[in-house]
C-alpha positions in Angstrom: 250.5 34.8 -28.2 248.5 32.4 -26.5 250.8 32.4 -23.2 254.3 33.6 -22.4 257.8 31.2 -22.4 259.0 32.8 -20.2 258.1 35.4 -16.8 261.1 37.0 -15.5 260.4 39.0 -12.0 262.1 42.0 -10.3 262.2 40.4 -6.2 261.9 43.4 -3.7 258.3 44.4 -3.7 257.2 42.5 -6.4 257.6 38.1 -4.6 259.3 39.2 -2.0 258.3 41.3 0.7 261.7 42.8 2.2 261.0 46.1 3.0 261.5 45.4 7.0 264.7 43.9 7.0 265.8 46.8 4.3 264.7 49.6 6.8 266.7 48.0 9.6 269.5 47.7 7.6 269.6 50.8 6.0 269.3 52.6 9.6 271.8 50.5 11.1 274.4 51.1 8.4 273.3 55.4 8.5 274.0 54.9 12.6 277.2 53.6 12.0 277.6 56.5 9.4 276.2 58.9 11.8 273.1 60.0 9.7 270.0 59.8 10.4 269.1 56.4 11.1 264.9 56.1 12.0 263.6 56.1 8.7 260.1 54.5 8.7 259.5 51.5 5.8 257.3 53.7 3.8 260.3 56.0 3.6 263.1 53.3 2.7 260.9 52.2 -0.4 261.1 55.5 -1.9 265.1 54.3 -2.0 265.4 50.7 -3.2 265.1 49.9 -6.7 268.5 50.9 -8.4 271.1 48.9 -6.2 272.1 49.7 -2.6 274.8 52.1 -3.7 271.9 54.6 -5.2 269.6 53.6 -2.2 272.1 55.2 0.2 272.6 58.2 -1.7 268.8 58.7 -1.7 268.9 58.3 2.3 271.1 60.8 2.6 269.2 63.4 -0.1 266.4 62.7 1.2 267.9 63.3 5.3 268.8 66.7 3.3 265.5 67.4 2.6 265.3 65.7 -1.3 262.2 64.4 -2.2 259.6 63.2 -5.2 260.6 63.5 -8.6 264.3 64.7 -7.8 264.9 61.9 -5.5 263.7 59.3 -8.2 266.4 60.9 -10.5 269.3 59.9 -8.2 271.4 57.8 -9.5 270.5 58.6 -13.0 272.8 61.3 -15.3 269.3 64.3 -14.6 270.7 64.1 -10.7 273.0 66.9 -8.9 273.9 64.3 -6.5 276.7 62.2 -7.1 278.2 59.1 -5.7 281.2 60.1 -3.3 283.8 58.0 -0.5 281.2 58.6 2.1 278.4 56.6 -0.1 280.8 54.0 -1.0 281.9 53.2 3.1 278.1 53.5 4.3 277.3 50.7 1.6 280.2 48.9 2.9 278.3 48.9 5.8 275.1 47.7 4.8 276.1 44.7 2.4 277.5 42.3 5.3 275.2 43.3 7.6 272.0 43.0 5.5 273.2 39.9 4.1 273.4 38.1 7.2 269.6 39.7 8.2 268.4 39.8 5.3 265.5 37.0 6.5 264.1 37.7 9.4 261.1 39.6 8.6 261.4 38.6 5.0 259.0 36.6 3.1 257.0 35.8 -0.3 253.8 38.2 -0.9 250.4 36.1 -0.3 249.8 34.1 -3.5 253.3 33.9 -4.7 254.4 30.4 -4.4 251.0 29.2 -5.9 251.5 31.7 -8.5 254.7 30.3 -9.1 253.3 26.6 -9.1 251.2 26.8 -11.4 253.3 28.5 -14.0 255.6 25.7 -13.7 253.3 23.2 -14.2 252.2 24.4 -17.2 255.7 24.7 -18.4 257.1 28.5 -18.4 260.1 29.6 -17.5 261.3 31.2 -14.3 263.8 33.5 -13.8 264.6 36.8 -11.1 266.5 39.7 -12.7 267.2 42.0 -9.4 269.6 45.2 -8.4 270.1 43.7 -4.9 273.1 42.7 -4.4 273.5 39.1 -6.2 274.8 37.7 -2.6 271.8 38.4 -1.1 269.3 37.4 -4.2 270.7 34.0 -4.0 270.6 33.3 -0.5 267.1 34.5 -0.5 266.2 32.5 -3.4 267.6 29.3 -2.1 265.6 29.9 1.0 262.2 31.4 0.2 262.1 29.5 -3.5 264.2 26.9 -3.9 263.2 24.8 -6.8 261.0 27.3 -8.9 263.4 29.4 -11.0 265.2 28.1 -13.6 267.4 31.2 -13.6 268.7 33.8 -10.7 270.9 37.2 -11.0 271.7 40.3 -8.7 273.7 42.9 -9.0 277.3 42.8 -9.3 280.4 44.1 -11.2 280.8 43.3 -15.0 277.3 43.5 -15.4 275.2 46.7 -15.4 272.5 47.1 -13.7 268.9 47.1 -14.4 267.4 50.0 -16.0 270.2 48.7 -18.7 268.7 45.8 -20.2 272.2 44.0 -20.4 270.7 41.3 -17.3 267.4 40.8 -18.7 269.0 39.8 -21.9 272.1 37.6 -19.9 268.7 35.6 -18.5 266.9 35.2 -22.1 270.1 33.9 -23.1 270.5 31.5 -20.5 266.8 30.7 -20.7 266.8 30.0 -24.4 263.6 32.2 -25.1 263.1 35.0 -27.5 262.5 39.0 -26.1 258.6 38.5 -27.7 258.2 35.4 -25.4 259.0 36.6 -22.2 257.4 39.1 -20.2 259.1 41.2 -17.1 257.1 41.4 -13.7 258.1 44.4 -11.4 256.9 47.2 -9.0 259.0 50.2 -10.1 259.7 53.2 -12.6 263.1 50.9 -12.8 260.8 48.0 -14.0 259.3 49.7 -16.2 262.1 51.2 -18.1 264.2 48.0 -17.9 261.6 45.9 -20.0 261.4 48.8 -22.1 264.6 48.7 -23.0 264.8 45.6 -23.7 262.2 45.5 -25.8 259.6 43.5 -23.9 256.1 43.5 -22.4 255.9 44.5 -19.0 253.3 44.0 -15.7 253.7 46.3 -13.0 252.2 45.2 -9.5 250.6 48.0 -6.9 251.3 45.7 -4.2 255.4 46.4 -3.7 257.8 49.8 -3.1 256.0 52.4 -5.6 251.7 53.0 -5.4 249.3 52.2 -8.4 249.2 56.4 -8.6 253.2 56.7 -9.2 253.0 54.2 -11.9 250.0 55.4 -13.6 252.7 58.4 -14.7 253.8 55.8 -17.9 252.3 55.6 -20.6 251.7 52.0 -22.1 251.8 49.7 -18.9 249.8 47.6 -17.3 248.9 47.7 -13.5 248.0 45.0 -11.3 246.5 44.6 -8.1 246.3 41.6 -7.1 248.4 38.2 -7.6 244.9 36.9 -9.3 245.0 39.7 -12.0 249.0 39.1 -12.4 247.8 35.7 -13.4 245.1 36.5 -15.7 247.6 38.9 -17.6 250.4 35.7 -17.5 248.2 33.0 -19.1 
């Protein structure tokens, strides 16, 4: 294949850098919660990736003394730690409140928006397939790319969530492109094992929430570096 139809992108870490406005969300809501509540932003990234519901039960894990491969397992069946009231009332917390500040450090990673541009103009589909919550995708969207994607989704209920592949296939539908056409772009182990399940190439980018060595760990992938080398591997 000469180029792709299609480029479907994960958002946190991968065009849009959030990780700010995350952390002082995430502290605020622990506060409320009376956890701990002054995790640094290279902390909170270990969190993000499977929906805010799984980010705060890896806050608290980790405030328990959780960490590396275990804490990548919560939220997956392999985890001891299991979603309870307590998780459900601190995300309760954190949706309205990092909804309405959810922009104020936030904002597209250099060489995005030309990125973006130029696959437009040479015709291929845009889309964001994210497990924020879809509130917050679209407000951030409409405000840091409004005119570029021809299709948008977050999390939310009668949908599962990314790594299921059941919202990367809901966009090929909508975008009228084939799973061979269209490539996923993402900066996480849930990247990863969301395009492969659905059966479709896949570029990780160093530049977001997990390091070029944690994603060296898969086998078959391709790592960028740089928003130049994520468009030599588009075109």
């Amino acid at each position: 294949m000469d180029m792709y139809r299609a480029a479907i992108f994960d958002m946190d870490g991968t065009i849009l850098n959030t990780i700010e406005d995350l952390t002082s969300a995430l502290n605020y809501a622990m506060k409320k919660a009376g956890h701990r509540h002054n995790y640094s932003v290279e902390e909170v990234k270990q969190f993000f990736g499977s929906g805010v519901k799984v980010a705060m039960m890896r806050a608290i894990a980790y405030e328990e003394g959780m960490s590396g491969e275990e804490l990548v397992k919560v939220g997956t069946a392999d985890s001891s730690v299991k979603e309870s009231d307590e998780i459900d009332d601190i995300q309760k917390i954190f949706r309205p409140y990092y909804k309405e500040h959810c922009k104020i450090k936030t904002g597209p990673y250099e060489g995005i928006l030309s990125l973006l541009k130029m696959l437009r103009k040479k015709g291929v589909k845009l889309a964001v397939v994210s497990n924020k919550q879809n509130d917050a995708v679209l407000e951030l969207v409409k405000d840091q790319f409004e005119g570029y994607f021809d299709f948008v989704i977050g999390e939310k209920e009668g949908i599962r969530r990314k790594p299921a592949p059941d919202m990367i296939e809901s966009c090929l539908a909508e975008l009228h492109v084939n799973k061979e056409e269209a490539v996923y772009i993402g900066d996480s182990e849930i990247d990863i094992q969301s395009a492969k399940n659905a059966k479709m190439d896949c570029v990780s980018v160093s530049w977001g929430f997990r390091k070029r060595a944690f994603l060296e760990q898969y086998e078959n992938i391709h790592i960028v570096d740089t928003v130049e080398e994520l468009k030599a591997s588009l075109l």
